[in-house]
KEDOKE-117006 format. One record per residue: residue in three letters; y, z, x of N, C-alpha, C in turn. Coordinates in steps of 0.2 Angstrom, whole numbers, padded with zeros to 4 digits, always signed. Each point is the difference from the previous one (the first is absolute). Example, Ala and Ser with C-alpha at 12.3 -4.5 7.8 and 13.67 -1.06 7.14 Angstrom:
// KEDOKE-117006
Ala-0028+0039+0066+0006+0000-0004+0006+0000+0004 Ser+0005-0004-0002+0006+0001+0004+0005+0003-0004 
END
This chain:
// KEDOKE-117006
Unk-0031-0029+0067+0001+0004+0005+0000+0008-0002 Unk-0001+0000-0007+0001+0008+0000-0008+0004+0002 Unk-0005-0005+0001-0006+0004+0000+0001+0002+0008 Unk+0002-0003+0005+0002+0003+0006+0002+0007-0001 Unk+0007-0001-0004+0003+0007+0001-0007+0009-0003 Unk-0004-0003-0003-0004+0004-0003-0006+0000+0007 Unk+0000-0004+0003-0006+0002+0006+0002+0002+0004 Unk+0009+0001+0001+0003+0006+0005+0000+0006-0003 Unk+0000+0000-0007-0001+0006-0004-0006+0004+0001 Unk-0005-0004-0002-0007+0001+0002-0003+0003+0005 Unk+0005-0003+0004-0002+0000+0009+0005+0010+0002 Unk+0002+0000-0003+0003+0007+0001-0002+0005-0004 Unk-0002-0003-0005-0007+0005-0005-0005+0001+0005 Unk-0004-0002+0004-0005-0004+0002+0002+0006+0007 Unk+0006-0001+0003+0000+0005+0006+0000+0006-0001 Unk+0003+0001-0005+0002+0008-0003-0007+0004+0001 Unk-0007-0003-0006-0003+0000+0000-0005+0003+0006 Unk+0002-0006+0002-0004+0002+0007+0002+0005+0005 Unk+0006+0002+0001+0003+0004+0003-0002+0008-0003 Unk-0001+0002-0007+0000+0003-0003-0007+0003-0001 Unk-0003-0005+0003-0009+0003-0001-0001-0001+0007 Unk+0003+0001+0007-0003-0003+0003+0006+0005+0006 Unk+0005+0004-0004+0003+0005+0005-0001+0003+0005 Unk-0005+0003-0001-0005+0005+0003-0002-0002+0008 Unk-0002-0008-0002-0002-0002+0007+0003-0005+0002 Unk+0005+0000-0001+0003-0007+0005+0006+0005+0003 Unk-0001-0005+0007+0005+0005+0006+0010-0003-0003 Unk+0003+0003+0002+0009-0001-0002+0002-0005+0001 Unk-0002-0004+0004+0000-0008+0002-0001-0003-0005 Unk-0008+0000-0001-0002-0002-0007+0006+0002-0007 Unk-0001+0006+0000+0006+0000-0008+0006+0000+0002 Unk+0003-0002+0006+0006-0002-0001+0001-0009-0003 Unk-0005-0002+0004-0002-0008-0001+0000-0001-0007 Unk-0005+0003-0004+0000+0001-0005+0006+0002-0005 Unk+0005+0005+0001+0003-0001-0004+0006-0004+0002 Unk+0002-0005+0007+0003-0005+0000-0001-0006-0005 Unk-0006-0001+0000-0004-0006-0002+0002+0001-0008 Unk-0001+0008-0004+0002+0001-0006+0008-0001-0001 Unk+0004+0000+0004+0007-0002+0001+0001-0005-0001 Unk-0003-0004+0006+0002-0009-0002-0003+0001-0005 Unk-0004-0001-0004-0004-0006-0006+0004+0006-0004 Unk+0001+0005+0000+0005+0001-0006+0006-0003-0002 Unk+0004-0001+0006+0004-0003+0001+0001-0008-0001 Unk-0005-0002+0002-0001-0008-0001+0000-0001-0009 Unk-0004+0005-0002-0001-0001-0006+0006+0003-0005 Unk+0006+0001+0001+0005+0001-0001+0007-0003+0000 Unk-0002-0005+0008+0003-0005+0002-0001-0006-0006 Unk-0006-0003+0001-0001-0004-0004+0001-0002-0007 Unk-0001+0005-0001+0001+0001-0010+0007-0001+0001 Unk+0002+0005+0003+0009-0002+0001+0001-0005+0000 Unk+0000-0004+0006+0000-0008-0001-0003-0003-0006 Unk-0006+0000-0003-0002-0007-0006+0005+0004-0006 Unk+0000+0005+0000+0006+0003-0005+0006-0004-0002 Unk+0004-0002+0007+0006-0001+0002-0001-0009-0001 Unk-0004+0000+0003-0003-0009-0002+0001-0001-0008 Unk-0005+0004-0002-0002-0003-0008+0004+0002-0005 Unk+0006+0003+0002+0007+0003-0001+0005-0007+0000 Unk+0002-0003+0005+0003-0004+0003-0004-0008-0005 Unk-0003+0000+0001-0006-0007-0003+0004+0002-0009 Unk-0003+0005-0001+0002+0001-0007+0007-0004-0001 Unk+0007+0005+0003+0005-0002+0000+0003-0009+0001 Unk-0005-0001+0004+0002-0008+0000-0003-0004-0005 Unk-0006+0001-0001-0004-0002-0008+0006+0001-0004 Unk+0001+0005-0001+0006+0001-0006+0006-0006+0000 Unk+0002+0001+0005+0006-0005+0002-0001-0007+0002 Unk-0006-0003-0001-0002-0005-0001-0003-0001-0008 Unk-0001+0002-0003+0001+0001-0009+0005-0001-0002 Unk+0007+0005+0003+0005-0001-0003+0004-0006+0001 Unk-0001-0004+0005+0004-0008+0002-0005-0003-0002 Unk-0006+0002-0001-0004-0008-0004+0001+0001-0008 Unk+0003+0005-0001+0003+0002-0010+0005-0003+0001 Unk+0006+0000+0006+0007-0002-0002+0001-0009-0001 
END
Protein backbone atom coordinates (compact mmCIF):
# COMPACT_ATOMS: atom_id res chain seq x y z
CA UNK A 1 0.00 0.00 0.00
CA UNK A 2 2.78 2.48 0.32
CA UNK A 3 3.18 2.70 -3.53
CA UNK A 4 -0.34 4.25 -3.62
CA UNK A 5 0.60 6.89 -1.26
CA UNK A 6 3.52 7.93 -3.67
CA UNK A 7 1.07 7.98 -6.94
CA UNK A 8 -0.83 10.76 -4.97
CA UNK A 9 2.39 12.16 -4.40
CA UNK A 10 3.27 11.96 -8.02
CA UNK A 11 -0.11 12.98 -8.92
CA UNK A 12 0.50 16.36 -7.19
CA UNK A 13 3.92 16.80 -8.52
CA UNK A 14 2.30 16.12 -11.80
CA UNK A 15 -0.31 18.98 -11.32
CA UNK A 16 1.91 21.51 -9.94
CA UNK A 17 3.73 20.94 -12.90
CA UNK A 18 1.26 21.40 -15.24
CA UNK A 19 -0.29 24.31 -13.71
CA UNK A 20 3.01 25.96 -13.58
CA UNK A 21 3.90 25.69 -17.30
CA UNK A 22 0.67 26.14 -18.55
CA UNK A 23 -0.52 29.39 -16.21
CA UNK A 24 -0.57 31.59 -18.93
CA UNK A 25 -3.38 29.91 -20.65
CA UNK A 26 -5.69 28.27 -18.71
CA UNK A 27 -8.97 30.31 -17.82
CA UNK A 28 -9.49 30.60 -13.51
CA UNK A 29 -11.92 27.78 -13.68
CA UNK A 30 -9.11 25.81 -14.94
CA UNK A 31 -6.48 26.68 -12.18
CA UNK A 32 -8.83 26.76 -9.70
CA UNK A 33 -9.74 23.00 -10.58
CA UNK A 34 -6.21 22.47 -10.66
CA UNK A 35 -5.15 23.62 -7.53
CA UNK A 36 -8.23 21.66 -5.73
CA UNK A 37 -7.19 18.59 -7.37
CA UNK A 38 -3.38 19.61 -6.00
CA UNK A 39 -5.29 19.68 -2.41
CA UNK A 40 -6.89 16.51 -2.44
CA UNK A 41 -3.96 14.24 -3.60
CA UNK A 42 -1.88 16.16 -1.41
CA UNK A 43 -3.82 15.49 1.12
CA UNK A 44 -4.65 11.96 0.43
CA UNK A 45 -1.11 11.40 0.39
CA UNK A 46 -0.86 12.58 3.85
CA UNK A 47 -3.83 10.79 4.88
CA UNK A 48 -2.62 7.61 4.03
CA UNK A 49 1.01 7.43 5.18
CA UNK A 50 -0.86 8.59 8.42
CA UNK A 51 -2.69 5.60 8.39
CA UNK A 52 -0.16 2.67 7.35
CA UNK A 53 2.22 4.66 9.81
CA UNK A 54 -0.47 4.15 12.62
CA UNK A 55 -1.03 0.54 11.17
CA UNK A 56 2.59 -0.74 11.20
CA UNK A 57 2.98 1.10 14.52
CA UNK A 58 0.20 -0.86 16.19
CA UNK A 59 1.08 -4.47 14.17
CA UNK A 60 4.69 -3.89 15.62
CA UNK A 61 3.31 -3.35 19.22
CA UNK A 62 1.13 -6.62 19.05
CA UNK A 63 4.10 -8.61 17.50
CA UNK A 64 5.98 -7.59 20.49
CA UNK A 65 3.31 -8.70 22.96
CA UNK A 66 2.90 -11.78 21.41
CA UNK A 67 6.91 -12.64 21.84
CA UNK A 68 6.56 -11.60 25.25
CA UNK A 69 3.55 -14.43 26.25
CA UNK A 70 5.18 -16.88 23.88
CA UNK A 71 8.72 -16.20 26.10
CA UNK A 72 6.66 -16.54 29.35
Amino acid sequence: MKYIEYIYLAAAVVLVVILATGFANFKDVQIIMILVSVVVTSFMFSFRRRQRKAMEKREAAELRKMEEDAAD
